[in-house]
C-alpha positions as CSV (number, residue, x, y, z in Angstrom):
1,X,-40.6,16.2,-41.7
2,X,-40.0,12.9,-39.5
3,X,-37.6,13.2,-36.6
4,X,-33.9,12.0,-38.4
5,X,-33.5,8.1,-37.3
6,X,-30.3,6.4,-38.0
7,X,-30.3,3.2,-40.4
8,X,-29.6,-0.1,-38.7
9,X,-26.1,0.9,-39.7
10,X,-26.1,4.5,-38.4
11,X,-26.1,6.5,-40.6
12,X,-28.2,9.5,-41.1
13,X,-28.5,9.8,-44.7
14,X,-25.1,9.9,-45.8
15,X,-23.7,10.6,-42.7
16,X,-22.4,8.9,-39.8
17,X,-21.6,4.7,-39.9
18,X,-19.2,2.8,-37.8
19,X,-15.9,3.2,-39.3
20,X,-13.8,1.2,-36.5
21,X,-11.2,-1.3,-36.1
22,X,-12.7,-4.9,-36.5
23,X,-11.8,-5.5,-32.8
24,X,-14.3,-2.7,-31.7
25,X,-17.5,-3.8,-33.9
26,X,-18.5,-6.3,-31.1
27,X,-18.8,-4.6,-28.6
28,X,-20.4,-2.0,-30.8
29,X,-22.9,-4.6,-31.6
30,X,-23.4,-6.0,-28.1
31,X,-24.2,-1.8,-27.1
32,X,-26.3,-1.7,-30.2
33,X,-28.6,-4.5,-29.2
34,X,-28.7,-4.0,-25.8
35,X,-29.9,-0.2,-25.9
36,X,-32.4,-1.4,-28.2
37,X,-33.7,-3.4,-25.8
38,X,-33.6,-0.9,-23.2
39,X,-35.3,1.6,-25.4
40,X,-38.2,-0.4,-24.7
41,X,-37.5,-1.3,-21.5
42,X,-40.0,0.5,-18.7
43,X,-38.5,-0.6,-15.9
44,X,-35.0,0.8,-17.0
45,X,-36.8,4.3,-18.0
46,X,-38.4,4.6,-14.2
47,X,-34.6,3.7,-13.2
48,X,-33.0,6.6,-15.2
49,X,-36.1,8.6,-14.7
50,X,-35.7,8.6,-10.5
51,X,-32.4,9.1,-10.6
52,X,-32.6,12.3,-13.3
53,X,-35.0,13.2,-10.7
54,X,-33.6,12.7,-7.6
55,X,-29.6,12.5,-8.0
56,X,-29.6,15.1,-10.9
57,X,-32.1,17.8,-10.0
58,X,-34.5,17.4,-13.3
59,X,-36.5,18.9,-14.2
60,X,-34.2,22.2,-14.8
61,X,-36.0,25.8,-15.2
62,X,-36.3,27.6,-17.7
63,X,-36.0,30.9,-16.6
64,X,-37.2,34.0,-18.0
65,X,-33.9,36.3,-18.7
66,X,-35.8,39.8,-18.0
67,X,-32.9,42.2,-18.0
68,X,-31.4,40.1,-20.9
69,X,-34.7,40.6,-22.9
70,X,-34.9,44.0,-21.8
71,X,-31.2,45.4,-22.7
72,X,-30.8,43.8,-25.9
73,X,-34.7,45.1,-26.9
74,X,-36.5,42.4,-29.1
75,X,-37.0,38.9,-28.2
76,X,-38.5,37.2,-25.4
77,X,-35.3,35.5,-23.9
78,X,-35.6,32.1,-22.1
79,X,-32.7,30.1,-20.8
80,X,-32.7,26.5,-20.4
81,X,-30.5,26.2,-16.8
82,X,-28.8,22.7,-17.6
83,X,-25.9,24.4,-15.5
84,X,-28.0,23.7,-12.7
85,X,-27.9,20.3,-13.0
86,X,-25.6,18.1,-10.3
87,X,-22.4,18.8,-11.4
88,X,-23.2,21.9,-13.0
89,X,-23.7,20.8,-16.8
90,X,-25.8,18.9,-19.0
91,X,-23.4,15.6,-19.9
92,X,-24.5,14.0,-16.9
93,X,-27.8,13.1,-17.9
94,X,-25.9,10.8,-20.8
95,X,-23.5,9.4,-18.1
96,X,-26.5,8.2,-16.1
97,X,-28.2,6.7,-19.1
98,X,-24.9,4.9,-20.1
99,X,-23.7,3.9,-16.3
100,X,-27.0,2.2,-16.2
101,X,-26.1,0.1,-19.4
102,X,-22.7,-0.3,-18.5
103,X,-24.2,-1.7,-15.2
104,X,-26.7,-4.3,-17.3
105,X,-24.3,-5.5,-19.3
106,X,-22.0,-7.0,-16.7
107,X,-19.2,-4.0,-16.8
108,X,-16.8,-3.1,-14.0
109,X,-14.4,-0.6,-15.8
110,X,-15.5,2.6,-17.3
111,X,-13.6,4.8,-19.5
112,X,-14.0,8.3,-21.1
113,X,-12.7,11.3,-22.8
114,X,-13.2,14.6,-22.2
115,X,-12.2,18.0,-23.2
116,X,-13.4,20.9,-20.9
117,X,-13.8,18.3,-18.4
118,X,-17.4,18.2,-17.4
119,X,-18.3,14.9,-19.0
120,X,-15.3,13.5,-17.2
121,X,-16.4,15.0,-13.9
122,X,-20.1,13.4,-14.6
123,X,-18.5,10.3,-15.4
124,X,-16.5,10.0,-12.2
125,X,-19.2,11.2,-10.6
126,X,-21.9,7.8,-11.5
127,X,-19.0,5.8,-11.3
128,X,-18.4,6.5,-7.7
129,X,-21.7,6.7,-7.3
130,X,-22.5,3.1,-8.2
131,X,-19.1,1.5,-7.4
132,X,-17.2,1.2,-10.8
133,X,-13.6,1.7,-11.8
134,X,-13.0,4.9,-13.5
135,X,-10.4,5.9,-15.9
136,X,-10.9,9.4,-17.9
137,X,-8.5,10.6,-20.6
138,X,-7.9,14.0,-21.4
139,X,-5.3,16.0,-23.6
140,X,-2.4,17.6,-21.2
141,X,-3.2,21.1,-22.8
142,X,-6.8,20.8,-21.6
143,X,-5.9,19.6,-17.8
144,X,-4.3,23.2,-17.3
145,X,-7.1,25.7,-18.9
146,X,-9.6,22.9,-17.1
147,X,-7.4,22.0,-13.6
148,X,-10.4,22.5,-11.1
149,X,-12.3,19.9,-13.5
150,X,-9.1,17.6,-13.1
151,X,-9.0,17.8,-9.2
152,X,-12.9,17.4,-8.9
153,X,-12.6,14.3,-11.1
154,X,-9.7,13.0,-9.2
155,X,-11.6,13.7,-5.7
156,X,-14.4,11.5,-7.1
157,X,-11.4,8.3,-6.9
158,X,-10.8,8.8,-11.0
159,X,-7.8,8.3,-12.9
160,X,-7.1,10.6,-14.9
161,X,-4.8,10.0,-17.9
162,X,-3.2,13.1,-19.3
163,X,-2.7,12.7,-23.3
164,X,0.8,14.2,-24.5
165,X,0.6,13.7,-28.2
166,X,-0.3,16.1,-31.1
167,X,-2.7,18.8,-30.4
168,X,-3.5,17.5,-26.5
169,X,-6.7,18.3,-26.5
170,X,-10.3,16.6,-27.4
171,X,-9.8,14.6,-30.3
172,X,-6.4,13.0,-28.6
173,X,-8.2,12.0,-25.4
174,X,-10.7,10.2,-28.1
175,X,-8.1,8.4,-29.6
176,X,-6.7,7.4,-26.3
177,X,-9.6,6.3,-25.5
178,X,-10.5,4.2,-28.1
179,X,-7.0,2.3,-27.5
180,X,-7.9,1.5,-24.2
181,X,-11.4,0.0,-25.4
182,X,-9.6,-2.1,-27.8
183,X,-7.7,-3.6,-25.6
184,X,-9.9,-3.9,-22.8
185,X,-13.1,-4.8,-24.1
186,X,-14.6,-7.9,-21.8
187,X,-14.4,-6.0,-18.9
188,X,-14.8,-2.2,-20.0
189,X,-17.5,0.0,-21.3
190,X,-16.6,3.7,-23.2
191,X,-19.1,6.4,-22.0
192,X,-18.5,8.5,-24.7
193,X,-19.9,11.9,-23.9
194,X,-21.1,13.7,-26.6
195,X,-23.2,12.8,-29.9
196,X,-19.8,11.7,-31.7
197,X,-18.1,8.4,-32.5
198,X,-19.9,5.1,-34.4
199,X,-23.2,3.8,-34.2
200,X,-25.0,3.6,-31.7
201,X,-23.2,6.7,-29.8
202,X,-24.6,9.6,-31.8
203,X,-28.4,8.3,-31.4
204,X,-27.9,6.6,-28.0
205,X,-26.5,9.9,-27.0
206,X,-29.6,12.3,-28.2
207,X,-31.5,10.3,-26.9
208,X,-30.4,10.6,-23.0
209,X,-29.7,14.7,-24.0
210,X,-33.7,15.2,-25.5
211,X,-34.7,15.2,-22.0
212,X,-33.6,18.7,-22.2
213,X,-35.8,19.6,-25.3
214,X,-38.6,17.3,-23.8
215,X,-38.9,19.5,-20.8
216,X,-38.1,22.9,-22.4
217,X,-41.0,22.1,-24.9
218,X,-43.4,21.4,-21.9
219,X,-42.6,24.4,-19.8
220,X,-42.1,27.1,-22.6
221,X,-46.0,26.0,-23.3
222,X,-47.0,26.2,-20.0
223,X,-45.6,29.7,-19.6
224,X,-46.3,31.2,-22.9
225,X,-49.2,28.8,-24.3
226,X,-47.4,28.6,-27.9
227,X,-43.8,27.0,-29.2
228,X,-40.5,29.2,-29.2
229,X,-39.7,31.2,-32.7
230,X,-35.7,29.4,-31.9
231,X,-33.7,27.8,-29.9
232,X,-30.1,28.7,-29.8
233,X,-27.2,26.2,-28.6
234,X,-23.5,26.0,-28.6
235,X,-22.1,23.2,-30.7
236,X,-18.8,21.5,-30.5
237,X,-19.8,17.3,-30.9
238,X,-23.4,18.7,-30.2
239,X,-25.4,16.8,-27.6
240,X,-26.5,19.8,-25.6
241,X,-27.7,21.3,-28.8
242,X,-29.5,17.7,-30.4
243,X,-30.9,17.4,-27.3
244,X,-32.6,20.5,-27.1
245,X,-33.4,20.3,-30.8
246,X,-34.3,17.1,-31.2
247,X,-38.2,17.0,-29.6
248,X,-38.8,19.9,-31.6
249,X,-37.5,19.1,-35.1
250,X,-41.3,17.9,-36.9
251,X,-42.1,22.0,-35.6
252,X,-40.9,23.5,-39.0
253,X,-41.5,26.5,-37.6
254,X,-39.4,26.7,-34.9
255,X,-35.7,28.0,-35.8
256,X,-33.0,25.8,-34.7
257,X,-29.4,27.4,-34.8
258,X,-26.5,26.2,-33.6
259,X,-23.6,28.2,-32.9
260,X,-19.6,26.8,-33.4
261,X,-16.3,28.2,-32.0
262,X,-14.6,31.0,-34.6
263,X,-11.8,30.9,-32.1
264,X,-9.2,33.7,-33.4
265,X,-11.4,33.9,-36.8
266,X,-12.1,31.7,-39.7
267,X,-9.7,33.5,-42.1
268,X,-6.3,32.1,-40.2
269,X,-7.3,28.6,-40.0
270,X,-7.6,29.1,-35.9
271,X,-11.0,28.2,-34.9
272,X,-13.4,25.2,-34.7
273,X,-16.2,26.0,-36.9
274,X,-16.9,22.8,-39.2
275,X,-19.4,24.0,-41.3
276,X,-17.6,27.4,-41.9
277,X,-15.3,24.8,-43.5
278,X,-17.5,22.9,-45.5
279,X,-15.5,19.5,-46.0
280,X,-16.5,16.0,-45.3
281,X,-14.3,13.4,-43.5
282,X,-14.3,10.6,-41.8
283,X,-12.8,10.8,-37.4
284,X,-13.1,8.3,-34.9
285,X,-15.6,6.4,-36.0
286,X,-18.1,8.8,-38.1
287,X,-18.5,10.6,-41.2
288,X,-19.6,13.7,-40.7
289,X,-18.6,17.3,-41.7
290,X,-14.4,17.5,-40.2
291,X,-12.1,20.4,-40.6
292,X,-9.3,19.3,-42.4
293,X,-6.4,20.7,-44.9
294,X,-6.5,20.1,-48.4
295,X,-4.3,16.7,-48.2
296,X,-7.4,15.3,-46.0
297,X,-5.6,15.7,-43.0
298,X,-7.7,16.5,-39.9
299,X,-6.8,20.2,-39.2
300,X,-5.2,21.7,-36.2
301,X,-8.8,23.5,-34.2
302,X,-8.4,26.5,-31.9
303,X,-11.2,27.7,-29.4
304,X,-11.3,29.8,-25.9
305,X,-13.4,26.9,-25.1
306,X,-12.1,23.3,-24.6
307,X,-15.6,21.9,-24.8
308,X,-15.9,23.4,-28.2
309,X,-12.3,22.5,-29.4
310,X,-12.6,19.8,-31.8
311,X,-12.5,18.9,-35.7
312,X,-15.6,16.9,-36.2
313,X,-19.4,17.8,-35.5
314,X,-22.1,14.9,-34.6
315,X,-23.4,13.2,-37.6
316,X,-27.3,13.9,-37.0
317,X,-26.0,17.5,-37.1
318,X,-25.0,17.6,-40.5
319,X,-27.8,15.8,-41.5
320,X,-30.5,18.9,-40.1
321,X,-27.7,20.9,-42.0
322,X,-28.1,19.5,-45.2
323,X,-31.9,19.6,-44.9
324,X,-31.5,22.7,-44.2
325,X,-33.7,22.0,-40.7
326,X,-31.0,23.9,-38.7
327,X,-28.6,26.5,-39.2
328,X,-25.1,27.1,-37.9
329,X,-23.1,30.0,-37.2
330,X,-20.0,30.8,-35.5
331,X,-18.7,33.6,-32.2
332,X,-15.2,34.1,-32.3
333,X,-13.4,34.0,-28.9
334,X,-13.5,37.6,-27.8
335,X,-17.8,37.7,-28.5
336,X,-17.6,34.7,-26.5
337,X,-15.7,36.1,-23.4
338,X,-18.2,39.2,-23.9
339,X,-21.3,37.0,-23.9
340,X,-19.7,35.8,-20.5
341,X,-20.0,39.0,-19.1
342,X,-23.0,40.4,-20.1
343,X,-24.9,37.2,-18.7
344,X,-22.8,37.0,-15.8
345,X,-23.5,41.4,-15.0
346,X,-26.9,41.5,-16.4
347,X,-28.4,38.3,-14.9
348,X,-26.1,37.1,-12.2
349,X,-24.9,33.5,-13.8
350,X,-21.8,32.9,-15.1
351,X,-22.2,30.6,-18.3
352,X,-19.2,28.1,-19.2
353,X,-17.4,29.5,-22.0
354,X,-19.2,27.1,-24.3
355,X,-22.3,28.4,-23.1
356,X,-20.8,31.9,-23.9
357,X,-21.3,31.0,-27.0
358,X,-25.1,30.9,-27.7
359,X,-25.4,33.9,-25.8
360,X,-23.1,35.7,-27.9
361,X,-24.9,34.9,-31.0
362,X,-27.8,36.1,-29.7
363,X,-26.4,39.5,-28.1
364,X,-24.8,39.6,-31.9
365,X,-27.9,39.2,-33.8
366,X,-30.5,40.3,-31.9
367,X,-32.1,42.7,-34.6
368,X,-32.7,39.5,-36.4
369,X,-35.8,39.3,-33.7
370,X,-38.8,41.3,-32.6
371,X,-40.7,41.3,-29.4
372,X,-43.2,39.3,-30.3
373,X,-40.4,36.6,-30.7
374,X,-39.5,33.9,-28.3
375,X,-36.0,32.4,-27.8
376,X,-34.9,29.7,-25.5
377,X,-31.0,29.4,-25.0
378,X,-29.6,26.5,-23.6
379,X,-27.3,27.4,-20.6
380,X,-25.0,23.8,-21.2
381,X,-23.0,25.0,-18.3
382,X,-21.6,26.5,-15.6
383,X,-18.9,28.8,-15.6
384,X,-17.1,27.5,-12.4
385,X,-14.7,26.0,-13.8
386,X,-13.3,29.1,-16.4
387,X,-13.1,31.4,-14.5
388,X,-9.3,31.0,-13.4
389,X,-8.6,31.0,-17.3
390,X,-10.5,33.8,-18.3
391,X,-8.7,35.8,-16.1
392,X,-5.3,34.9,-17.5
393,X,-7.0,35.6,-20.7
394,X,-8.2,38.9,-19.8
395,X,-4.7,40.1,-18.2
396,X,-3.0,38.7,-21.6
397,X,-5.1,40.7,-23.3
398,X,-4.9,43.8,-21.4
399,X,-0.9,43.0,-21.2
400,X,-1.1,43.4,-25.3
């Protein structure tokens, strides 16, 4: 099987496009042809390369989890540290790729979204870095469960917007954003930060993310001189999960699963698993698979995590779905909060809650495995920043 390339529209298959205003398809268009251009481009690869290198702290390790591997008893557990990246996740290794692009094509504003807050910290972060404006938009119900992300962003000089309609969380911050693009288009540039949104986001996206799956490859070769049995990865737009997938999707053998937010459970409608769902829709800019109600209206989400907390999943995702190339599950909230701990107490790092998830999946099914397996997990995150909201959630739920 080839690795999935979008059309020159963008779609995988059936599946993603650019379904946005008319004011928005040129500077979709000007993006479009100038990442092309970059994409073949060596001098702008060494640039993103040194800084990856030098300003992010790439390559990360992948670290053998011993007492992980040894207390749940089967596979060979490997975790991929992206939380040890600057700024303690992996979305900043797409905001480098896309401040660089910004910077080439003449752009002194940046805007973004963000949920849990991580891409809007690595956002603010190359902006200050490099000396642009920054403006980040995120829902008001996320800046409380995500306030240290909030300050940190605003001690980097960003602005950030807090988004008071409907839900207040991911998917208004995107629409937010999107009005501000509209309206501001000569002079700003949307790093949109996961593998979401029209063409060329979701491939432009992967692409800075594979550097993940690109290293993991390498190193989990070099240590164990064969490929992984699976790779497990949390999912919510899914760019820490493509872009540890991606490098490895011609290796048929290698199981790819990605794991979505059950929230309070699939039965009452509270969670944010869109394939658990099984419905097709079109949001902010893509079609893809969305959670929505039986009138076609996009669906209220719930998760623990606000990383994960969002209708739609990225287009190339529901692609590998289809093909049946990867599968998907689902942890509710409380497995998640218990994958927390048991990383956290049996290996000293405290995942972010997003994280949580994969290692939940794996502490849930790990009978599925035998020792002569080999699983690489990718750690998306640090856990920093949830650790002032799990604790309200554990006294809630010791309080009940």
């Amino acid at each position: 099987m080839k690795p999935t390339q979008p059309d020159s529209h963008g779609h995988f298959g059936d599946y993603g496009g650019m379904f946005v205003p008319e004011t928005l398809m040129e500077p979709l268009n000007e993006l479009t042809r100038v990442y092309k251009e970059v994409r073949k481009d060596p001098e702008f690869k060494k640039e993103l390369q040194y800084y990856l290198r030098e300003y992010v702290g790439r390559p990360t390790p992948l670290y053998f989890a011993e007492r992980l591997t040894r207390k749940l008893g089967t596979a060979k557990i490997y975790l991929k540290r992206e939380d040890l990246c600057h700024t303690g996740a992996h979305k900043i290794n797409n905001s480098m790729g896309q401040i660089l692009l910004a910077k080439r094509m003449g752009k002194k504003r940046i805007i973004a979204e963000t949920g849990a807050g991580q891409h809007g910290v690595a956002t603010a972060t190359v902006c200050a870095m490099f000396g642009l404006e920054c403006v980040v938009y995120m829902g008001k119900v996320d800046m409380e469960r995500q306030s240290l992300n909030v300050f940190r962003m605003e001690s980097l000089g960003a602005t950030v917007v807090p988004v008071t309609v409907g839900q207040q969380t991911l998917k208004e911050a995107v629409n937010e954003a999107m009005r501000d693009w509209v309206t501001n288009i000569r002079s700003t540039h949307y790093i949109l930060g996961s593998a979401l949104g029209a063409h060329p986001y979701p491939m432009m996206v992967r692409d800075f993310q594979s550097v993940i799956g690109r290293e993991a490859r390498k190193q989990i070769l070099k240590a164990e001189g064969r490929l992984p049995t699976a790779l497990i990865a949390c999912v919510g737009g899914g760019s820490n999960s493509i872009g540890l997938f991606h490098p490895f999707i011609k290796d048929e053998g290698v199981r790819m699963i990605g794991v979505e937010a059950g929230g309070l459970g699939i039965a009452g409608g509270m969670h944010a698993a869109r394939f658990a769902q099984d419905k097709i829709g079109i949001l902010q800019g893509t079609k893809t698979y969305v959670l929505q109600d039986n009138d076609g209206q996009i669906a209220l989400t719930h998760s623990i995590s606000a990383g994960l907390d969002y209708a739609a999943v990225g287009p190339e995702h529901s692609l590998l779905r289809d093909l049946g190339r990867s599968e998907y599950s689902y942890v509710t909230d409380v497995e998640a909060v218990d994958g927390f701990d048991k990383l956290s107490q049996w290996e000293g790092i405290l995942p972010a809650l997003e994280s949580s998830h994969a290692i939940a999946w794996i502490i849930k099914n790990a009978a599925e495995f035998t020792s002569d397996d080999l699983i690489i997990i990718n750690v998306s995150g640090r856990g920093d920043k949830d650790v002032m909201q799990l604790a309200e959630w554990k006294a809630k739920q010791a309080a009940e």
